[in-house]
KESEBA-846568 format. One record per residue (C-alpha): residue in three letters; x, y, z. Coordinates in nm, 2 decimals, padded with zeros to 4 digits. Layout:
BEGIN
{ALA {X Y Z}};
...
***
This chain:
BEGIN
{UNK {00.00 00.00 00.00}};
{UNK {00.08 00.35 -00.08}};
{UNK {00.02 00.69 00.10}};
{UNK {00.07 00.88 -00.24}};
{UNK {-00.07 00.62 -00.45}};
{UNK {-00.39 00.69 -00.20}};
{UNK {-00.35 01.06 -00.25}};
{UNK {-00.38 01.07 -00.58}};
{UNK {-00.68 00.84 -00.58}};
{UNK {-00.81 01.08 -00.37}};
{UNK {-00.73 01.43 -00.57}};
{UNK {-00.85 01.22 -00.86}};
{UNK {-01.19 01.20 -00.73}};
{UNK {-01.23 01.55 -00.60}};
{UNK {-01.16 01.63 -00.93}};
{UNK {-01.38 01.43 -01.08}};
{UNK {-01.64 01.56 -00.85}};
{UNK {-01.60 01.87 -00.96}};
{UNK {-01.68 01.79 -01.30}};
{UNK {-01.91 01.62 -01.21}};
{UNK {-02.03 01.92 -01.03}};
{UNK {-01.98 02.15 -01.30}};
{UNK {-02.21 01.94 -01.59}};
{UNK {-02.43 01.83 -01.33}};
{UNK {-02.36 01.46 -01.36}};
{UNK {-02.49 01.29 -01.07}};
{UNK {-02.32 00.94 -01.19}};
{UNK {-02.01 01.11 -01.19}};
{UNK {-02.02 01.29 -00.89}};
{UNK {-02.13 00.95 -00.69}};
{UNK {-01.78 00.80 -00.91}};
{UNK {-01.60 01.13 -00.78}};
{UNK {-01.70 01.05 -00.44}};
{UNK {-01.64 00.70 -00.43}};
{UNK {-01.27 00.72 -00.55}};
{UNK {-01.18 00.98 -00.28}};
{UNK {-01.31 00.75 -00.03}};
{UNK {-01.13 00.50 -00.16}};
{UNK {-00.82 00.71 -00.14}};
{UNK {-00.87 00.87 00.17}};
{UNK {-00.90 00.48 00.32}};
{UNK {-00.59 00.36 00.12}};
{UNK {-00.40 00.65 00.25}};
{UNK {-00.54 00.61 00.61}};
{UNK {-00.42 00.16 00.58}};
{UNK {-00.06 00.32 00.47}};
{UNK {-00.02 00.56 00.72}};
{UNK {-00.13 00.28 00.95}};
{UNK {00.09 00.00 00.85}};
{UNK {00.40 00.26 00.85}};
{UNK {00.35 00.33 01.19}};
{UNK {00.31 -00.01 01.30}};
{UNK {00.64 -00.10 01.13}};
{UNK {00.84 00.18 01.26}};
{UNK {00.71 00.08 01.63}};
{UNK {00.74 -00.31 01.57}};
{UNK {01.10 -00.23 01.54}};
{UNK {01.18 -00.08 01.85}};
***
């Protein structure tokens, strides 16, 4: 897993939101939405497995 792999999942869905937004596509906002989740939550499961490696090794 990857923090910046999960951050850019994540800017990639606000930015589709915002298309979405813009041409008022529902479908595409819900997709928008779905993939910054999904990125927020892959970020979160990095940040989580980092930290329980750096305190594993003490």
């Amino acid at each position: 897993m990857s923090k910046a792999k999960g951050k850019a999942q994540e800017m990639k869905g606000k930015l589709k939101k915002g298309v979405g937004d813009a041409v008022d596509d529902r479908e595409m906002q819900a997709e928008g939405r779905r993939e910054e989740a999904s990125g927020q939550a892959r970020s979160k499961a990095a940040e989580a497995m980092r930290r329980m490696k750096k305190h594993g090794d003490d």
